[in-house]
Every structure is written in C-alpha cells, then in structure tokens.
N, C-alpha and C positions, 0 to 999 in steps of 0.2 A: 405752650411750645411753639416756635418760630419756626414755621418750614421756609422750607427753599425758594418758592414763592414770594414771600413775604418778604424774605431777603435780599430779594434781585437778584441779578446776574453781576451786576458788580465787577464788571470786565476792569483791566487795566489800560489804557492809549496810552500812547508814547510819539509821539513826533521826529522821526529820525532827522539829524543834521542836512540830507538832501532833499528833503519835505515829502518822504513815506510818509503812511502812518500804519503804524501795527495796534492793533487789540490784542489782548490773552487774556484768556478764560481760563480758569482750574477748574478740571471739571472729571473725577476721580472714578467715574461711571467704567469705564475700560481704560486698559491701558495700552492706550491711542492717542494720536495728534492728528485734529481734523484742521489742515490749511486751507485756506480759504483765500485766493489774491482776486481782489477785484480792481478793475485799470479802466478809466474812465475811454473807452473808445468805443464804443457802441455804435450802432448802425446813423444816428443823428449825425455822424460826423462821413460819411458818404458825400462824396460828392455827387451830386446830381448827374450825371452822365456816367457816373461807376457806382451805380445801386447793386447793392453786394458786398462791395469791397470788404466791408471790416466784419462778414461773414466769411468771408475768403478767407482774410488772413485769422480766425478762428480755428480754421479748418489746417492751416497750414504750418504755423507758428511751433508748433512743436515735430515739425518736420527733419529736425536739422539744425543743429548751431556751430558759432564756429571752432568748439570742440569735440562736439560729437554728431555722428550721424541718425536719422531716425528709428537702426535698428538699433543701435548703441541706447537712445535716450530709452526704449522700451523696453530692451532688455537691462538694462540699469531698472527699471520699473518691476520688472517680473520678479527679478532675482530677490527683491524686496518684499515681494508678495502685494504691491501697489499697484491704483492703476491711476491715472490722470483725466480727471473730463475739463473740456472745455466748452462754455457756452457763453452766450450772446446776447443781449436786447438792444433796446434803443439807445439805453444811455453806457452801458459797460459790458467789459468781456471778463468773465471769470473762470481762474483756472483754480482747479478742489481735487485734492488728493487725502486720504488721511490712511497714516503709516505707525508704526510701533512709536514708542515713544523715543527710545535706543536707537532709532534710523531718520530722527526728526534734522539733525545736519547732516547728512547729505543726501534727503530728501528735500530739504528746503536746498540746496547744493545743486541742485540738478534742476528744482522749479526756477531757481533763479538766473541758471543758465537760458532754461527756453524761453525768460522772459527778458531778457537784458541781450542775449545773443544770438536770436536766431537767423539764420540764411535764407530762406525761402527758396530752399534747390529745385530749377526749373524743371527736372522730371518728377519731381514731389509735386509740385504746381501746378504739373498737366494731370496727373492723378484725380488728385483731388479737382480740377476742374470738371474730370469726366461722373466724380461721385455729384458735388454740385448739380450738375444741370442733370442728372437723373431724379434728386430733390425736388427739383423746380417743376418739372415735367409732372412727377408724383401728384405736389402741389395743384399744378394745374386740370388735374385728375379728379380732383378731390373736392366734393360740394360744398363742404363744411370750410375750407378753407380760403375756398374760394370766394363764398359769401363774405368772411370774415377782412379777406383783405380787399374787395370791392369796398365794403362799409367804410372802414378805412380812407381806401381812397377818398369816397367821395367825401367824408366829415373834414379831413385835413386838404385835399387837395393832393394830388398826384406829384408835387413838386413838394411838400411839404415831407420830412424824415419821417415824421408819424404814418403819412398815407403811403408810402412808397413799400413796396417789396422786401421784406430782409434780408432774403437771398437775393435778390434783384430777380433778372432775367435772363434768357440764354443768350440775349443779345449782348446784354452790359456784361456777362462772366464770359462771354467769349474774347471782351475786350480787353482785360484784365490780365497782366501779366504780373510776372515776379520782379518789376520795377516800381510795377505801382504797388504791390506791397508793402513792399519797403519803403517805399515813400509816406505811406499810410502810418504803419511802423514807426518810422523817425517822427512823425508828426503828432503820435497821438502815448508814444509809451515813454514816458517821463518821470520817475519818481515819485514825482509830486502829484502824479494820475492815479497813482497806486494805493489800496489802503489792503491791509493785511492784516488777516484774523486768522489766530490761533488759537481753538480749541482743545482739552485734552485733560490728560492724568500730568501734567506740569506746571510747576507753579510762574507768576506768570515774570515774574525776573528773570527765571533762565528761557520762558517763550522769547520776549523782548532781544533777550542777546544774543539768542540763535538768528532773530530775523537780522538785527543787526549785523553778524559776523555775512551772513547771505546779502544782503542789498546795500550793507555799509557803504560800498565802494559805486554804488551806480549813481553815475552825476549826469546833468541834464538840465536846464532851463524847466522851467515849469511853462505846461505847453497852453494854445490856446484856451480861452473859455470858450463856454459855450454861446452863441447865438441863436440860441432855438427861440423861434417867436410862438405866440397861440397859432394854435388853428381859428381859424374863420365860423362865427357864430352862424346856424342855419337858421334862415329865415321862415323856410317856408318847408312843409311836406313834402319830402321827395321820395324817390323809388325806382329802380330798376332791377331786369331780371337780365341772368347772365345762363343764358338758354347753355344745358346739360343734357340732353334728351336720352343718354343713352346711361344713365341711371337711375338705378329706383327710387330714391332718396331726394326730396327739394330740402335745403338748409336755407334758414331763415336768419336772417343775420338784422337787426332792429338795434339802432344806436343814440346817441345823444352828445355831446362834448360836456361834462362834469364839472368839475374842479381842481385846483391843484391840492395836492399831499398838504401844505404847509397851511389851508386853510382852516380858519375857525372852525368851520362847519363840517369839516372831514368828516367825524366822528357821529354825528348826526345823517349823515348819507351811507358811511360804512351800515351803520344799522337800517337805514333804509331797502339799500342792496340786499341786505340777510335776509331781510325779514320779504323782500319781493321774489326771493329763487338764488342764493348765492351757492347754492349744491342743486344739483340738478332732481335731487328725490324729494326736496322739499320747499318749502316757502309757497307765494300766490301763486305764483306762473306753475311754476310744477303742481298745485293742488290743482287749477284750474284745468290746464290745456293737457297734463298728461295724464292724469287721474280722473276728474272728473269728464273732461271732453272726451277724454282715449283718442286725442288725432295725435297725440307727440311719441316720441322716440324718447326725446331728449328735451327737457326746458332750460333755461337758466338765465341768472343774468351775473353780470361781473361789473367791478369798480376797478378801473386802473387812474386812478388818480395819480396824477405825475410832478415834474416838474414845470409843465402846462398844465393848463385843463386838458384831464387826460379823457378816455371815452368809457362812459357806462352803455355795457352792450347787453344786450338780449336776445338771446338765441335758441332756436330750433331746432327740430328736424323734426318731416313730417312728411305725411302721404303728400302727390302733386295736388289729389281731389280735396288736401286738407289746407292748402296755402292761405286763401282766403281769409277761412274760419278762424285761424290759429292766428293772424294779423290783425283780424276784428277782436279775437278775445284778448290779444295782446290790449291791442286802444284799449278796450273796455277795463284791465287790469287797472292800470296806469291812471287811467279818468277816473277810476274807482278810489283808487289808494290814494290819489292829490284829493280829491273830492272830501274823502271821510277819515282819511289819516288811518293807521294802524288802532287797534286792538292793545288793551294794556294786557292782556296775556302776549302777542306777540312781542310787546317792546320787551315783556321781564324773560320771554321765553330766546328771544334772540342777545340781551343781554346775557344773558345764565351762560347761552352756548359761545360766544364769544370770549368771555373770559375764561369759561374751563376749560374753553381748548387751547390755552395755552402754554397748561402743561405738555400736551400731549405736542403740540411745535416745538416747543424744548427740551425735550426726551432726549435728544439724541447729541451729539456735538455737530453731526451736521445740519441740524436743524436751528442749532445755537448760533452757531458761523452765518447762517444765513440772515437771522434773525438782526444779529450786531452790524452785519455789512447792509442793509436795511436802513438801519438808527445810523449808522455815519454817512450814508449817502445823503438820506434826508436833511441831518442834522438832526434830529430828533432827541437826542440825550441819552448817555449811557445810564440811565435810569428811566429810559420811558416806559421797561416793561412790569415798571413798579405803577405809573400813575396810568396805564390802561384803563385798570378797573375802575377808579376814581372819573377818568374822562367820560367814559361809556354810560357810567352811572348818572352823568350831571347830564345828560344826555334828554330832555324832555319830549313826547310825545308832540306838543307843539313846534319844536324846532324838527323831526322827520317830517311832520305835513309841511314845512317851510319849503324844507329840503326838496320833498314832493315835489310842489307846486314849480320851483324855479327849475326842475329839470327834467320833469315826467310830462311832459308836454307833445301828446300826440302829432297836434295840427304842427309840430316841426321835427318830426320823427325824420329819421334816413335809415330807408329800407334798401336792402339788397337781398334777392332769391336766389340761389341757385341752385341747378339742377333742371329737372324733366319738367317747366310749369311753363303753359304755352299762354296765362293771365295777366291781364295787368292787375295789379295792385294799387290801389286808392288811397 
C-alpha cells in the first residue's frame, strides 16, 4: 500500500503572466483553504538609518486600503469567521488566513486588496508606532533576547540586515513615517515578489484560477534583487556581557556563522544540530548542562542556514553563579563532539526523528503552506519532501565530524551574556 508519504505532496505551480507564482495543494483533511502569500520584503531590505521599516509596514499594511478602512477590512474578516496574521523575517513578509472553501474568493478578494492597495493612514501609523516601541522596550527588558540580538550583532556586524534589530529602535521608529512606508511599499511589493500557496479541500485548477481572478490584474516591474553579502568570518574568540542586574536570569547566547541552505553539506550539519540540542529537552547540551550539571533552565542549539552563511546558535539560561560553568561545558561539548564525532545510535536515533517527524509538520494545511513556501524560497524542488529521507540517510557519520570540525570551533566562538553576571568570560 502507498501512503501519503511515499506519494509526496505533489503541489501544482503555475507562473502568472505578471510573474506571481501560486502553488495548490488538495488536501481533503477539512473543508478549508489555508492561504499562504509570501512577498519577498523582509527586514534585509531596511535601509540602514530606518531599521524597522519593513517591520513597520507588517504592522500597518492591513491597516487601510484604498477601498476599505481598517474596521471594514476586519469586520469583512469576522463576518467570515477569519482571521489574518501577518509576519516578518529577514528575507519576507507573510500574510496566512485560512477560510471555508465557499468563501476562498472573496477571501483571497480582500487579501489581495491589503496587499496591492494599502494606505498607510497616518493615525493607523502613529498607533501602531506607539504598539512598536513598547515591543522594543519589552525587548530590551528581556535577557534572552537581548543576548540573542547582541550575538548577532557582533557575528554580522551592526550595519549588516542579519545583525541589526528587526524592529529597529526607538530612535529609527520614531523616524519613520507613513511616506516612508510607502516608499518601502512601492519598492519592495511587486508581483513578481510574490509566491502564493494554496492549501485545502480544492482541487488545484480551480486554486490556480481563484488566485488568478485575485492578482491577475497587479502589474509592476519586478523589483530589485537582492544584495545581501556574507557576514564576516570570526577570527578569533570573542565575548562580551550586556550587564542586566536587575534580573534573576543570565541568557547565554554562544554562536558561529554556518552555511548556506543550498549547500552540499546542509544535511550533514542539520544532523549535527539534532543530534548536539536542536529541542531543548534533549540532545548533548541539554543532557549535559541541564540534566546532568542542573545549572540550565533551558539549552539548545539552532541551525538557520540561509541565503548566507546563516548563524548556528547555542543558548542558555542559567543562574548568574552558573555563567562560567555552563560556557566551559559548552567549549568542552563542542571540543568533544569535533573531537570523537557522534555515536551510531545517535546518527540512526536523530535520523529516525527527523524523518518521522515529518508527518507530523504536514498534518495540517498550515503546516503544508509553510513547508511549500520553504521549497520555493529555496528553490528546493516540489518534490524535496520525497528525497528527504534518501538525503538524510546518505548522510555518513564522517561527513557530521567534518561538519564538526569546520564549525564547532571554540577558540572562535562569539559569546554574548546577558543579565545579572558582573564576570568576564574567556
């Protein structure tokens, strides 16, 4: 018997005449249409003196267009029983609603309004600026995040879109008006920026010509590329602490610059990540610093392999009287793992979990929408999540100690503390 699995996802792409692109999936589980638009404007496209901006206009974009106001566009949403989220990275902004099947045009009718026609009305603007810089404020509240975007900083540099703020600061959203919006706006939402995934109980020829009867008519130039260069390779071990004193909690933030998504070797590092703490209840760091040491809260480490070498992090939380400790048994992990390479139970045990869980990521249509705007960001293939299990598997215990060795490298670690630690770090 063939399950579903084995079958692929087997989406449909279509290339609209203004250079869209939409996906459809049939996907018979509910009967629902999970939309998915992703618009290449991401924080990378920030100018350097307006850090924030394409957070801003996330925040504000469905504010208003120039058919309807923002009570109109929500109560058009209620009435539907829908709701609309928008969010944000480096490279794109994505708007995800998913509505009956029966309400899929002029649901897609109304997302194509707030993404082809909005206003950015200036008392919407000062709103949401005053929501903004209580975020930021929050942020700068906040140990674990703070570490995070120190680290940052310092691996990319403070000028670079990777190291910089995504909300910026109070100073650059103070600057920020509903001109430069809109300037943002006109520069960065162009059809051809757009790729659209539709999820659902419909087959994927009437998807296709619902997104077409919605964005058929949005014409545009196809807008800049990108110029994102690497970040800057560390030379040497570095560290600083971003003194917190008046909370209980130090966050250990411990990074490296990786690789890019498109390389050979991804797949060989993704297993490396797994198998060193990619969930925080398990792997080396979590056996080590929070189970077996008892000084962590929290361990883990993460892979965001990008369109640069993107950054593999390592993070904490821990007592202040545990900062130290927890930074030496980090080194010692790392030295460890480059040193003697994984365990063949680890490799089959982090394999095994890797691919099973990919049904459980495609369970859902929103989970499917995510997975497909993924594979066409990338380029990756609308069949990649057929040869997964094939990659993973060719995947040899020699090529993670490779992986190791070229990126698990203490003596050029870059550390950031933050919180109540009055230590330096070595």
């Amino acid at each position: 018997m063939t399950t579903a699995l084995q079958r692929g996802l087997a989406p449909a792409r279509a290339v609209l005449p203004n250079g869209a692109v939409v996906i459809a999936k049939q996907s018979p589980t509910t009967p629902a249409v999970t939309i998915h638009a992703s618009i290449r404007a991401g924080s990378e496209f920030d100018p350097l003196s307006q850090a924030g901006l394409s957070h801003f206009v996330s925040r504000t974009i469905d504010r208003g267009t120039a058919a309807r106001t923002a009570a109109r566009i929500a109560d058009d949403l209620e009435d539907r029983g829908v709701s609309l989220s928008i969010t944000i990275n480096r490279h794109a902004m994505w708007l995800v609603s998913t509505c009956l099947v029966e309400d899929l045009d002029p649901v897609l009718t109304l997302l194509a309004d707030v993404i082809t026609h909005p206003t950015f009305p200036r008392d919407e603007v000062e709103t949401k600026r005053g929501e903004i810089t209580t975020l930021i404020r929050q942020d700068e509240d906040n140990p674990a995040a703070m570490a995070m975007e120190g680290l940052l900083a310092d691996l990319y540099g403070p000028s670079h879109p990777y190291g910089r703020r995504p909300r910026g600061s109070v100073e650059t959203i103070e600057q920020i008006d509903d001109a430069a919006l809109r300037a943002f706006y006109g520069e960065r939402f162009r059809p051809a920026s757009m790729s659209l995934v539709l999820v659902g109980d419909i087959e994927t020829g009437r998807a296709i010509d619902a997104a077409t009867r919605a964005f058929g008519d949005w014409t545009g130039p196809p807008p800049a590329a990108s110029s994102l260069r690497e970040g800057p390779s560390a030379p040497a071990r570095r560290a600083r602490v971003i003194p917190m004193m008046n909370k209980a909690q130090a966050d250990i933030a411990y990074g490296f610059t990786s690789l890019r998504r498109a390389d050979p070797e991804y797949h060989a590092c993704w297993l490396m990540n797994n198998i060193l703490g990619q969930y925080a209840i398990g792997g080396r760091l979590g056996d080590r610093i929070r189970e077996r040491d008892g000084m962590a809260y929290y361990a883990l480490s993460s892979l965001d392999a990008n369109v640069i070498p993107g950054p593999l992090t390592i993070r904490a939380g821990v007592s202040p009287d545990n900062v130290d400790r927890a930074v030496a048994a980090i080194d010692q992990e790392l030295e460890s793992f480059a040193a003697e390479g994984p365990t063949e139970k680890e490799m089959a045990e982090s394999r095994q979990y890797l691919i099973g869980s990919m049904p459980r990521t495609l369970e859902t249509n929103l989970g499917i929408a995510n997975y497909l705007q993924t594979e066409e960001f990338f380029q990756l293939g609308l069949d990649y999540d057929l040869r997964v299990p094939d990659l993973l598997n060719a995947v040899t215990r020699d090529a993670v100690v490779a992986a190791a060795r070229r990126t698990l490298i203490p003596s050029r670690a870059t550390i950031v503390i933050a919180g109540p630690y009055a230590g330096r770090v070595e």
